[in-house]
PAGUBA-208622 format. One record per residue (C-alpha): residue number from 0; residue in three letters; x, y, z. Coordinates in Angstrom, 3 decimals. Example, Ala and Ser with C-alpha at 12.3 -4.5 7.8 and 13.67 -1.06 7.14 Angstrom:
<node 0 ALA <12.300 -4.500 7.800>>
<node 1 SER <13.670 -1.060 7.140>>
***
This chain:
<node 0 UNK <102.785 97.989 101.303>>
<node 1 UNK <99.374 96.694 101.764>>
<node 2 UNK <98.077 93.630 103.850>>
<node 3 UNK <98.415 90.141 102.078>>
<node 4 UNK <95.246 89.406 100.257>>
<node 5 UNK <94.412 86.695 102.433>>
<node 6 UNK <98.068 76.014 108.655>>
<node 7 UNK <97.887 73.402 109.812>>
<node 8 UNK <95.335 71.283 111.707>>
<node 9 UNK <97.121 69.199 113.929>>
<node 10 UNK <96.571 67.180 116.566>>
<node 11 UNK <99.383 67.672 119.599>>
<node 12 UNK <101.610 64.431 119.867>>
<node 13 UNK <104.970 64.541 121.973>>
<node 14 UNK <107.482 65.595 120.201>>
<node 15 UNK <110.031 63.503 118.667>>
<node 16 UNK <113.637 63.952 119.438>>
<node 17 UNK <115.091 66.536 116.544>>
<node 18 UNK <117.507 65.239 113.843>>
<node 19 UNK <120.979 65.981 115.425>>
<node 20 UNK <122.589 68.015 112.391>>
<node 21 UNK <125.568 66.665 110.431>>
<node 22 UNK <127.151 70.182 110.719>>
<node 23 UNK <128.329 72.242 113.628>>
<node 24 UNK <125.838 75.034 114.411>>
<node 25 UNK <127.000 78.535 115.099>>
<node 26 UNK <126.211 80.164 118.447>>
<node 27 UNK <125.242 83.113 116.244>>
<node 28 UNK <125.011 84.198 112.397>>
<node 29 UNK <126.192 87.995 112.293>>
<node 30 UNK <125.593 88.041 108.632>>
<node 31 UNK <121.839 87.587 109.494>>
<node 32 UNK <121.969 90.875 111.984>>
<node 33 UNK <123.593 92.962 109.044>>
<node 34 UNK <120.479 91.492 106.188>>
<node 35 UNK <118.540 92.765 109.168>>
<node 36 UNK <119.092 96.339 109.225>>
<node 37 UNK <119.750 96.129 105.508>>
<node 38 UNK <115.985 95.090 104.810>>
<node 39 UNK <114.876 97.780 108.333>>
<node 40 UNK <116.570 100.423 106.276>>
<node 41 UNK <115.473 99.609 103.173>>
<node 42 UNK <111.681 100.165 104.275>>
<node 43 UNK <112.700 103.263 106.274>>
<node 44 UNK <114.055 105.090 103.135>>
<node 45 UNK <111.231 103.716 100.653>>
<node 46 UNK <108.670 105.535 102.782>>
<node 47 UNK <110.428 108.592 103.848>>
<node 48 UNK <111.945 109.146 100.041>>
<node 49 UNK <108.916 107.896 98.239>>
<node 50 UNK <105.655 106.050 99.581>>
<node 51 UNK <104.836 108.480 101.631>>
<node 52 UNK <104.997 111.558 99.686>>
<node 53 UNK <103.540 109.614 96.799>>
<node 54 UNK <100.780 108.446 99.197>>
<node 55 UNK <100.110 111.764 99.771>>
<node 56 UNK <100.799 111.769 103.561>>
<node 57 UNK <103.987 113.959 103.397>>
<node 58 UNK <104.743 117.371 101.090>>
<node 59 UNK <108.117 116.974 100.195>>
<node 60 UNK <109.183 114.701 97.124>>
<node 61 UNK <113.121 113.734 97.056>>
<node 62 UNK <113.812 114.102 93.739>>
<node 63 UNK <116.582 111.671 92.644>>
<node 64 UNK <116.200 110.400 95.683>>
<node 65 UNK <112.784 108.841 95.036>>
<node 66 UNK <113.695 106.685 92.124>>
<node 67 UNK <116.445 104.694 94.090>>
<node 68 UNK <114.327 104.176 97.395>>
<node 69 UNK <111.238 103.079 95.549>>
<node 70 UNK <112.243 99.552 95.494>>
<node 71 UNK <112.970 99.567 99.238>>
<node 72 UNK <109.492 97.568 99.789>>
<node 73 UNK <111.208 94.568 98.770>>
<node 74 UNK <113.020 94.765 102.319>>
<node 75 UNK <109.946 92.920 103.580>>
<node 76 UNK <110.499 89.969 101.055>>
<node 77 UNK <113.849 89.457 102.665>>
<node 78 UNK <112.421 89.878 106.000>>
<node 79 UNK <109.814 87.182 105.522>>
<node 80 UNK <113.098 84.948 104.162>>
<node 81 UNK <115.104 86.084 106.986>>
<node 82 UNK <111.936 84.787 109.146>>
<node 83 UNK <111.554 81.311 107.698>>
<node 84 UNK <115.424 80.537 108.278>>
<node 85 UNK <115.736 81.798 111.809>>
<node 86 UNK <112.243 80.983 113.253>>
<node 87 UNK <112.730 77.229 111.553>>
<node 88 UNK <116.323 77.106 113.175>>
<node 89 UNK <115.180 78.159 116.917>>
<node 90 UNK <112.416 75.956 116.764>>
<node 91 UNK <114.804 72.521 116.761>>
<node 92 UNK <114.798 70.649 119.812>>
<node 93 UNK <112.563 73.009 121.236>>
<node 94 UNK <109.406 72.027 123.084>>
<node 95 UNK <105.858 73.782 122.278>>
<node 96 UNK <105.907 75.669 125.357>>
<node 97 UNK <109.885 76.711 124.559>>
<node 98 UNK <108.848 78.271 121.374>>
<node 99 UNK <105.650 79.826 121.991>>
<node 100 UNK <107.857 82.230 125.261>>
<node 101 UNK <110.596 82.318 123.087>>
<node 102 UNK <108.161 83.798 120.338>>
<node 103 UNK <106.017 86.369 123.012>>
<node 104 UNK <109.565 86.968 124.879>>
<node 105 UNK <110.871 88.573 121.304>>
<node 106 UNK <108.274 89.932 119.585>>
<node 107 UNK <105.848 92.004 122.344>>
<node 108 UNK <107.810 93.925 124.402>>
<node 109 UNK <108.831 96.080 121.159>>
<node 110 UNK <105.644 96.053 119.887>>
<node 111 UNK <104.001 97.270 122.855>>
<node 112 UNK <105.941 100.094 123.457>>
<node 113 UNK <105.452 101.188 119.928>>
<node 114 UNK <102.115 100.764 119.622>>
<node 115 UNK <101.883 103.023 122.365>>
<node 116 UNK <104.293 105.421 121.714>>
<node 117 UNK <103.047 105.747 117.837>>
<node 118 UNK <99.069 106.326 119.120>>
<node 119 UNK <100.080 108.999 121.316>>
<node 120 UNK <102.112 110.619 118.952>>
<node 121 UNK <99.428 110.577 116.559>>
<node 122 UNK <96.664 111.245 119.054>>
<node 123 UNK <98.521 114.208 119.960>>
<node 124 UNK <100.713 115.974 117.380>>
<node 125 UNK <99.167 114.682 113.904>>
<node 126 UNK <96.718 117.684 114.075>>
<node 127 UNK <93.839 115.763 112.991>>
<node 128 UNK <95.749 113.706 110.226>>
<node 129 UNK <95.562 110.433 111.802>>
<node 130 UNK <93.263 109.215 114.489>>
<node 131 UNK <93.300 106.381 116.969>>
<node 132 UNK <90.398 104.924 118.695>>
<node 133 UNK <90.897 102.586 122.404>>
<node 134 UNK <89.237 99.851 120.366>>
<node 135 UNK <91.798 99.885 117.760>>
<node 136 UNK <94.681 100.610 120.104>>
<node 137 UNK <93.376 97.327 121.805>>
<node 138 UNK <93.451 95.351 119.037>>
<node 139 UNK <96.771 96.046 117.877>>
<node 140 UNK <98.244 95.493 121.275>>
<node 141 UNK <97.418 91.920 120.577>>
<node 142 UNK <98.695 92.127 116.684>>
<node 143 UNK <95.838 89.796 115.444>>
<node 144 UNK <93.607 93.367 114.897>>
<node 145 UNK <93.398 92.381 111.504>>
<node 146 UNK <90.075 89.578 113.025>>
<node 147 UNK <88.355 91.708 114.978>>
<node 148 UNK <88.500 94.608 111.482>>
<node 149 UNK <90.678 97.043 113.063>>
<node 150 UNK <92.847 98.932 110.644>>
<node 151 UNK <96.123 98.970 111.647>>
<node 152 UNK <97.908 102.552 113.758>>
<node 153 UNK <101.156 102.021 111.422>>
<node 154 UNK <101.105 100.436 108.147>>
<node 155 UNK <104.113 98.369 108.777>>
<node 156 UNK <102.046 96.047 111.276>>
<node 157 UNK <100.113 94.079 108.623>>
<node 158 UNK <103.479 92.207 108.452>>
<node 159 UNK <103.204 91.321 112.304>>
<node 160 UNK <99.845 89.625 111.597>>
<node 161 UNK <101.878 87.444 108.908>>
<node 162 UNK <104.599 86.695 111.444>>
<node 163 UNK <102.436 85.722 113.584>>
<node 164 UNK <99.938 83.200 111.244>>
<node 165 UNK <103.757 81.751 110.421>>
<node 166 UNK <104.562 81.116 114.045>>
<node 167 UNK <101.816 79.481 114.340>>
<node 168 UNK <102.385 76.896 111.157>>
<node 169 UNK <105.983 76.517 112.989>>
<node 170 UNK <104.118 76.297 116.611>>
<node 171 UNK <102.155 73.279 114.627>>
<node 172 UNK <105.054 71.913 113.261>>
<node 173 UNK <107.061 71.458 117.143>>
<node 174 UNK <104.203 69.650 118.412>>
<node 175 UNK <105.099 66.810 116.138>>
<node 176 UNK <108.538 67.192 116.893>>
<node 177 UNK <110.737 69.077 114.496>>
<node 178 UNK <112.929 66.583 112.164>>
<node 179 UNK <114.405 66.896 108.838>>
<node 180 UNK <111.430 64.808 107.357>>
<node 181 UNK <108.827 66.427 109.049>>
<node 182 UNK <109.767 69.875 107.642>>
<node 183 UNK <110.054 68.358 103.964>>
<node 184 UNK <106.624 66.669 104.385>>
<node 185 UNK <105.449 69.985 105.827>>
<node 186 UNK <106.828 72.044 103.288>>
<node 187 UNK <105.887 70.522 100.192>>
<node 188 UNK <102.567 70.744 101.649>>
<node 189 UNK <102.448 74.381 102.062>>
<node 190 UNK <103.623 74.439 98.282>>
<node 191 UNK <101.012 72.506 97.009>>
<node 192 UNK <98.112 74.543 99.072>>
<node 193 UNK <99.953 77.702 97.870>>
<node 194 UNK <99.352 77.010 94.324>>
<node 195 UNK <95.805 75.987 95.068>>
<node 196 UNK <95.528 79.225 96.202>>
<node 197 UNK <96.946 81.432 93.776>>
<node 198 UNK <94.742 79.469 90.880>>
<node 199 UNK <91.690 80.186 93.108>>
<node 200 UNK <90.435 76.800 92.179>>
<node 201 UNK <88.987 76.365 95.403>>
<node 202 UNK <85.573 77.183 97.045>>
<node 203 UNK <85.113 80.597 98.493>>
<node 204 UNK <84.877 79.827 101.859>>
<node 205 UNK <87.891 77.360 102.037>>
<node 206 UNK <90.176 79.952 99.633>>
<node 207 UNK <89.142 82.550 102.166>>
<node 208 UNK <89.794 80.408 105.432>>
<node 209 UNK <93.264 78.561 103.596>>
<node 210 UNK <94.710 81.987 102.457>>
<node 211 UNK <94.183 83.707 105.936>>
<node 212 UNK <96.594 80.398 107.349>>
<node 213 UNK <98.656 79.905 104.467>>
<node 214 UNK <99.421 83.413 102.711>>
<node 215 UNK <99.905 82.401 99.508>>
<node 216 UNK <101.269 86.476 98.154>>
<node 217 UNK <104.172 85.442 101.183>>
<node 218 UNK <104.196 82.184 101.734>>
<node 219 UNK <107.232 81.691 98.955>>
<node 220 UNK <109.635 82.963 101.381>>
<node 221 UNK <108.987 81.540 104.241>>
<node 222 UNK <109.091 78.136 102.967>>
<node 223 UNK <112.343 79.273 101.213>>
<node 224 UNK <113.816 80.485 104.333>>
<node 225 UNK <112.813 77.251 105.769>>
<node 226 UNK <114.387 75.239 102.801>>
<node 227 UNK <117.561 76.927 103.683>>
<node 228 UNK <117.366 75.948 107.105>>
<node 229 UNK <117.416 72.767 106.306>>
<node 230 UNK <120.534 72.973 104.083>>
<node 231 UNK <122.165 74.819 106.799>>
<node 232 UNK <121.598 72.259 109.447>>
<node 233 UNK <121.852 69.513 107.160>>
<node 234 UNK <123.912 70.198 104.293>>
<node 235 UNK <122.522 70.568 100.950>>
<node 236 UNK <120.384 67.606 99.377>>
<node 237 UNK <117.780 67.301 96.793>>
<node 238 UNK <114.707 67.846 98.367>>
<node 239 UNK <115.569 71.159 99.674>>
<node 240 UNK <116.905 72.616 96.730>>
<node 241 UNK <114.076 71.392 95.349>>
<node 242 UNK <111.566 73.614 97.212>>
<node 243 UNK <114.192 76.587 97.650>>
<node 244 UNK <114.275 76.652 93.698>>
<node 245 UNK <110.325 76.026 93.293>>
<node 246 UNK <109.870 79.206 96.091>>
<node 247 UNK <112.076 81.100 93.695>>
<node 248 UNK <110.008 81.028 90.989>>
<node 249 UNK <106.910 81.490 92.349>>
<node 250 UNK <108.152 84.388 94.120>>
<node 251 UNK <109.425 85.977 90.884>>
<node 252 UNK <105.702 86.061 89.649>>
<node 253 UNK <104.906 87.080 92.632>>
<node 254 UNK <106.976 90.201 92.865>>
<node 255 UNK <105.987 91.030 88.927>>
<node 256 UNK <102.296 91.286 90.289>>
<node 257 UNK <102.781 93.207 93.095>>
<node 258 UNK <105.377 95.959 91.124>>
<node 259 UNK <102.482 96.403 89.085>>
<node 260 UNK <100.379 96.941 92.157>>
<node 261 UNK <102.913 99.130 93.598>>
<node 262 UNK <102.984 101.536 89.923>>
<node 263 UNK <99.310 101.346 89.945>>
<node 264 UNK <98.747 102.825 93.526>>
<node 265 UNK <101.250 105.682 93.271>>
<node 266 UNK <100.670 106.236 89.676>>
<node 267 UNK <104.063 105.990 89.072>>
<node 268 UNK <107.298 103.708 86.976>>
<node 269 UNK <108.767 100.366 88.336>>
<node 270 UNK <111.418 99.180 86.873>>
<node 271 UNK <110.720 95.226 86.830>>
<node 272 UNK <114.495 94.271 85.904>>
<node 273 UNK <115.573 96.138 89.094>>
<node 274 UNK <112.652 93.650 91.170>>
<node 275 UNK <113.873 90.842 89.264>>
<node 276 UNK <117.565 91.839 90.476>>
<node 277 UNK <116.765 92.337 93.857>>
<node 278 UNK <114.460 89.351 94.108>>
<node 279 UNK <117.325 87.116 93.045>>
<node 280 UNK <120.139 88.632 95.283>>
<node 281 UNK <117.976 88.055 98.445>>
<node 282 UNK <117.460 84.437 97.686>>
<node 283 UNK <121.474 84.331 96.731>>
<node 284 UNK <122.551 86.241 99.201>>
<node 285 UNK <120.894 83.737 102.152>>
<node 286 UNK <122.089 80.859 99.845>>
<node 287 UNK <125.455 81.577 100.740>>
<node 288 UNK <123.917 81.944 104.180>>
<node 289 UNK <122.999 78.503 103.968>>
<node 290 UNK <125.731 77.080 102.516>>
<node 291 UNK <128.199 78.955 105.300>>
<node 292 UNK <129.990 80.794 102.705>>
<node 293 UNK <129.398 84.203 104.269>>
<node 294 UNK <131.192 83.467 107.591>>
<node 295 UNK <134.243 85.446 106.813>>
<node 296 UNK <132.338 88.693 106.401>>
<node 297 UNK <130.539 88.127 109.740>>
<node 298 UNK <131.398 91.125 112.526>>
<node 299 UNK <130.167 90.476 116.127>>
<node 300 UNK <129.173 94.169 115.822>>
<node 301 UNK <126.791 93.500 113.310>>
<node 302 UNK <124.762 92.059 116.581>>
<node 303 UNK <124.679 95.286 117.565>>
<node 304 UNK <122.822 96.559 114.207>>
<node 305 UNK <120.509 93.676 114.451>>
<node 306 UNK <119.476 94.742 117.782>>
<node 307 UNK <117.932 97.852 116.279>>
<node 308 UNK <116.210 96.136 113.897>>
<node 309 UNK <112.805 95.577 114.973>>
<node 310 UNK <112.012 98.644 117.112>>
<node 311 UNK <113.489 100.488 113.864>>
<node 312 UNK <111.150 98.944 111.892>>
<node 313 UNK <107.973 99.423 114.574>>
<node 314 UNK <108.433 102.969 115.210>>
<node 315 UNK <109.811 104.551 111.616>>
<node 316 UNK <106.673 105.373 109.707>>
<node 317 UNK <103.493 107.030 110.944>>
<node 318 UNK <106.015 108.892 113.638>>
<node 319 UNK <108.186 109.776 110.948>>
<node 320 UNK <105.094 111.164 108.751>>
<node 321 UNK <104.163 113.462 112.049>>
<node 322 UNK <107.778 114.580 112.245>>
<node 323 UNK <108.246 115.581 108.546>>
<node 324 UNK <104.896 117.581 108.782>>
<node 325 UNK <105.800 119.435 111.505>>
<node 326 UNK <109.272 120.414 110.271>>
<node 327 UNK <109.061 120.940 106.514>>
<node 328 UNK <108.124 124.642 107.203>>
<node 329 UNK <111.092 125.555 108.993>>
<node 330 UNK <114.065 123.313 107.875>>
<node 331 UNK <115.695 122.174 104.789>>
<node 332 UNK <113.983 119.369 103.488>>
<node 333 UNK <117.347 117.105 103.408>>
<node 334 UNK <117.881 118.471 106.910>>
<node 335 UNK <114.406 117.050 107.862>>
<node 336 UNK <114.931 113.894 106.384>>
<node 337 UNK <118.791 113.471 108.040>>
<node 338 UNK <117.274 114.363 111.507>>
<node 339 UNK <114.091 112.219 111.656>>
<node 340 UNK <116.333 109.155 110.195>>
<node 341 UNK <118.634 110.286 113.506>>
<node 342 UNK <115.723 109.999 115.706>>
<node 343 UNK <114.537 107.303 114.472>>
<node 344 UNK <117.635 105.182 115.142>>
<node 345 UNK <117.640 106.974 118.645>>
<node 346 UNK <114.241 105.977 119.397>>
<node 347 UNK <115.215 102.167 118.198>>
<node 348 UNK <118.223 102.318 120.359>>
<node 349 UNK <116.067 103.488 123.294>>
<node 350 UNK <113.474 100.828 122.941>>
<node 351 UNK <116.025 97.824 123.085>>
<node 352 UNK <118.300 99.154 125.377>>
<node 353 UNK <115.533 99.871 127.990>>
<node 354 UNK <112.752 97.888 126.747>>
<node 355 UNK <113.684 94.889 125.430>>
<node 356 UNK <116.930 93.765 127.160>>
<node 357 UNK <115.192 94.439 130.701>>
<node 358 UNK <111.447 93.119 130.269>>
<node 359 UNK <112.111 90.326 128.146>>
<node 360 UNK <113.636 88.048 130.838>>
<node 361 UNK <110.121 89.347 133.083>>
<node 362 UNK <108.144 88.279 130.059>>
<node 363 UNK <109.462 85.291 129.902>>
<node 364 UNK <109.409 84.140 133.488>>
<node 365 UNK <105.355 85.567 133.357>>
<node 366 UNK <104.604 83.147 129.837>>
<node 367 UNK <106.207 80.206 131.486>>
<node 368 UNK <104.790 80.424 134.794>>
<node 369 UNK <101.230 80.921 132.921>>
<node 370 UNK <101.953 78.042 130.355>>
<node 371 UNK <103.686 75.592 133.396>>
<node 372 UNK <100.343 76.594 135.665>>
<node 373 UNK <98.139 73.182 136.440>>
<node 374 UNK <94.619 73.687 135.960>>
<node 375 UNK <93.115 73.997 139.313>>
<node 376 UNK <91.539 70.327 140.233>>
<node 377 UNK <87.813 70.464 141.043>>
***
């Protein structure tokens, strides 16, 4: 998927004490880790089955298989969902400083190693098929690459940069002080600039600088997600509903536009019924979410899928392209496909079990102690 076509400014107050919520809040949702690796896998197989032989980066087309995983791009529509629930849930009663280590603490360490482990692997086995300069390695250590023109070393990373931009709209948010009002007030403000923005009514230099903050192609579902927060935490109400229902719609056109997109760049069908289906079952599915209905199916193992989530997600693609280059010649193509999904996983499992679990906690102790520092007195 390409980058979106691309905020607030606030001024700091202390922030309020949250809204205590008129329902009991669960330590953890497992149902969440399981839409996780649902939407992870869903990418996975829609560029190993399809994107990337139809990019023309890999030789071997799965035939049957190709017309299934083709719709697997819509994983990152339930991501960015995913995103706007959980990010909008961690960030009550938490201070600014809280949520910016929480924020570094979960999404660097990952990142870092797979930046680096996906440059050297296509520095030194793509024979010449992909390249990777220090400046752009640089730039996408800090995932904000996309300001400084770098392109990015796997195509999955534009959606970093739109994590990000949304942290920072939530970062904006917490410095107020995160209440029940204060997200409605926020949100339908985000609405209203978001439909600015897609009538390009505005000025060219303010529907440049607004769609780099707000992200109007994405921008549906996190303010969905964040809707549904809300009914979570709060139980369900007008206002919320409201937006959740508005987000829906929009992000129906939205997903018509882009299937087209997506038929036009690989010269190939999409089925729109099957976008329209799959749109609507991510929006019901964390719904239910919302509305705790989907607490009987909830594992504690599914934590365990979750876990794998993001590395899986980092690492899968460029890697994935070297590794099915390099092995078409001499295996079975199905073969190829089953082993580099295996490694994949492997490599996921690697990077949170000696990545993430251990530097984390020294991440975090490093971003407080920098954000807790005193400026030196002159």
């Amino acid at each position: 998927m390409p980058p979106p076509k691309t905020g607030w400014i606030l001024r700091v107050r202390t922030p309020a004490r949250p809204q205590l919520a008129t329902l009991p809040r669960q330590d953890r949702l497992y149902e969440i880790d399981l839409l996780r690796i649902i939407a992870a896998v869903a990418v996975m197989v829609y560029h190993y089955g399809f994107a990337d032989y139809a990019g023309g980066l890999t030789k071997e087309q799965y035939a049957g298989l190709d017309v299934v995983v083709r719709y697997g791009y819509l994983g990152v529509d339930l991501f960015f969902l995913i995103s706007g629930f959980v990010v909008l849930l961690s960030a009550f009663g938490r201070t600014p400083r809280q949520f910016v280590t929480s924020r570094v603490t979960r999404l660097y360490p990952a990142y870092w190693v797979a930046v680096t482990f996906t440059a050297l692997t296509l520095v030194l086995l793509s024979q010449g098929q992909f390249t990777v300069t220090p400046l752009q390695f640089a730039a996408n250590a800090t995932m904000a690459n996309s300001l400084v023109d770098q392109p990015n070393i796997d195509v999955v990373y534009w959606t970093l940069w739109s994590e990000l931009r949304f942290y920072v709209l939530v970062f904006a948010l917490v410095c107020f002080g995160v209440t029940k009002n204060r997200v409605l007030w926020a949100l339908w403000t985000w609405l209203g600039i978001t439909f600015l923005l897609h009538a390009s009514v505005l000025p060219g230099a303010a529907q440049n600088l607004l769609s780099l903050v707000f992200q109007p192609d994405w921008a549906q579902y996190f303010i969905a997600g964040m809707a549904l927060c809300l009914v979570y935490r709060f139980g369900p109400s007008l206002q919320p509903v409201l937006i959740f229902l508005i987000s829906y719609g929009y992000a129906v056109v939205v997903a018509l536009d882009f299937a087209d997109d997506v038929a036009a760049r690989y010269q190939t069908t999409i089925n729109l019924i099957v976008v329209l289906a799959l749109v609507a079952a991510a929006f019901a599915v964390m719904m239910y979410v919302a509305l705790r209905l989907t607490g009987r199916f909830a594992r504690p193992w599914f934590a365990a899928l979750g876990a794998l989530t993001y590395p899986l997600y980092l690492v899968h693609d460029r890697v994935g392209v070297v590794l099915f280059n390099r092995l078409d010649t001499v295996l079975n193509p199905w073969v190829v496909l089953g082993l580099v999904v295996a490694l994949m996983v492997g490599l996921a499992w690697a990077a949170h079990r000696y990545v993430e679990r251990p530097f984390a906690p020294v991440l975090k102790r490093a971003v407080t102690r920098v954000l807790s520092a005193k400026p030196a007195s002159t």
